[in-house]
C-alpha positions as CSV (number, residue, x, y, z in Angstrom):
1,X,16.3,4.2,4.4
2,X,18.7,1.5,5.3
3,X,17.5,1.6,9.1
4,X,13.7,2.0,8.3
5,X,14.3,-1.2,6.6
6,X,16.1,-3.1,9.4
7,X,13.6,-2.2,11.9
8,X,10.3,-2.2,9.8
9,X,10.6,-5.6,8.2
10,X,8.2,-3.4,5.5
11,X,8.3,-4.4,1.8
12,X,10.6,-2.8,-1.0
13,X,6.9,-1.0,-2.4
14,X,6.0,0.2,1.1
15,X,9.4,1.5,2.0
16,X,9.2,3.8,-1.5
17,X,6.0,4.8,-0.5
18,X,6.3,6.0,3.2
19,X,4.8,9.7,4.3
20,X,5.7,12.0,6.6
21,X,2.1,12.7,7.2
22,X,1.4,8.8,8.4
23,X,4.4,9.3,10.8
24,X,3.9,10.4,14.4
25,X,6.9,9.4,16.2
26,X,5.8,6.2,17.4
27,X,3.9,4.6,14.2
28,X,4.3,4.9,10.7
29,X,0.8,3.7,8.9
30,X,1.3,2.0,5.6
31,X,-1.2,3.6,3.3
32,X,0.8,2.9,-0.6
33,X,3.3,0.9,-2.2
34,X,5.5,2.1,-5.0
35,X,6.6,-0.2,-7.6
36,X,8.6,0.7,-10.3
37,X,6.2,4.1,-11.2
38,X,3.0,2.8,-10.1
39,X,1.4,3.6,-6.6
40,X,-0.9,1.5,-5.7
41,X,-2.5,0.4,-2.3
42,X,-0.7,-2.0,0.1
43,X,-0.3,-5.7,-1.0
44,X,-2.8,-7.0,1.5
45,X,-5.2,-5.6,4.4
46,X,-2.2,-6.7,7.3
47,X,0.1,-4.6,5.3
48,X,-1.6,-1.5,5.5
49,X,-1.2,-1.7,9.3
50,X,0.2,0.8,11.2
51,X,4.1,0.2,12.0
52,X,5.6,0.3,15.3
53,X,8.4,2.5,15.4
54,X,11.5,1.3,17.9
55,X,13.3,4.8,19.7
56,X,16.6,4.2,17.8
57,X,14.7,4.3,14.7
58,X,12.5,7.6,15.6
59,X,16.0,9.1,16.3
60,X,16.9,8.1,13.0
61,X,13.8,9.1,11.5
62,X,14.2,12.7,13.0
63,X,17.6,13.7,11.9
64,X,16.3,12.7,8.7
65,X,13.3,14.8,8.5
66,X,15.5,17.8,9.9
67,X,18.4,17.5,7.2
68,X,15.5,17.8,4.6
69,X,14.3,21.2,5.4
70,X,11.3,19.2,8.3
71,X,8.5,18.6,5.8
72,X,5.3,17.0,7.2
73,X,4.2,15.7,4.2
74,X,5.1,14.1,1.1
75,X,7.7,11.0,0.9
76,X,9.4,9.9,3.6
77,X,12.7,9.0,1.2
78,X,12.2,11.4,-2.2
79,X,15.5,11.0,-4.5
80,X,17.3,14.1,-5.7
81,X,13.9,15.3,-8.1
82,X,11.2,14.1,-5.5
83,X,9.8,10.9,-6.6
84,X,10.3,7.5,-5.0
85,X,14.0,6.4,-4.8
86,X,15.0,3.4,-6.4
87,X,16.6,0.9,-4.3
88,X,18.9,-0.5,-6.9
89,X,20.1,2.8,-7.8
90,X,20.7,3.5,-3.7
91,X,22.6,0.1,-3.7
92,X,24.6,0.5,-7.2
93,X,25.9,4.6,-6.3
94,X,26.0,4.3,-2.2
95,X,25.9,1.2,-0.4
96,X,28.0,-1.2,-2.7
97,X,30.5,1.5,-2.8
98,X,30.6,1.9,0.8
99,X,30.7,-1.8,1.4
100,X,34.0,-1.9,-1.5
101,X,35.6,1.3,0.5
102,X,35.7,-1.1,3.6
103,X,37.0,-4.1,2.0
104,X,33.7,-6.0,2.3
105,X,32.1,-8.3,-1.0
C-alpha cells in the first residue's frame, strides 16, 4: 500500500478505493474514493484518470495479488474483514512500529 502510494502520487480516498478489476498491469483506472465509510466518485474529472503503473510497482502489485489467494476483483487493499483499510490504523499497528524497531522517530 506503502509503494502504490509512493509511485501513484493518488489521494488517501483513491488509494482505499483501488480494484483489482481497473488494474491491467500497466494502468490502474481511478473509478471511487473511500472516505471514512463513504464511497463516492473521484474528487475531480483528472482524478478519475487512468494511472500509469512504473515495473517496480507492477512487481509489487503482483506478489500482492498472489499472497491474497489472485482475486480479479474487489479492493485492491481489503483489511483483515474486507472493507477499505484505514491508513491510520496501518500507521498506528505496522509502520510506526517498524519505524520504532529501527530506531527511527
Amino acid at each position: 500500500m506503502v509503494a502504490t502510494a509512493a509511485f501513484t502520487g493518488v489521494r488517501e480516498g483513491e488509494l482505499r478505493g483501488l480494484l483489482w478489476e481497473n488494474y491491467d498491469g500497466e494502468q490502474i483506472r481511478i473509478t471511487q474514493s473511500v472516505w471514512r465509510k463513504h464511497i463516492q466518485e473521484p474528487k475531480t474529472k483528472k482524478s478519475a484518470a487512468s494511472v500509469p503503473i512504473i515495473p517496480r510497482l507492477a512487481e509489487r502489485l503482483e506478489l500482492h495479488r498472489a499472497l491474497m489467494g489472485t482475486p480479479t476483483s474487489g479492493l485492491v487493499f481489503p483489511n483483515s474483514v474486507g472493507k477499505p483499510m484505514c491508513m491510520a490504523r496501518l500507521t498506528r499497528d505496522i509502520i510506526r512500529p517498524a519505524f520504532l524497531n529501527a530506531g527511527l522517530q
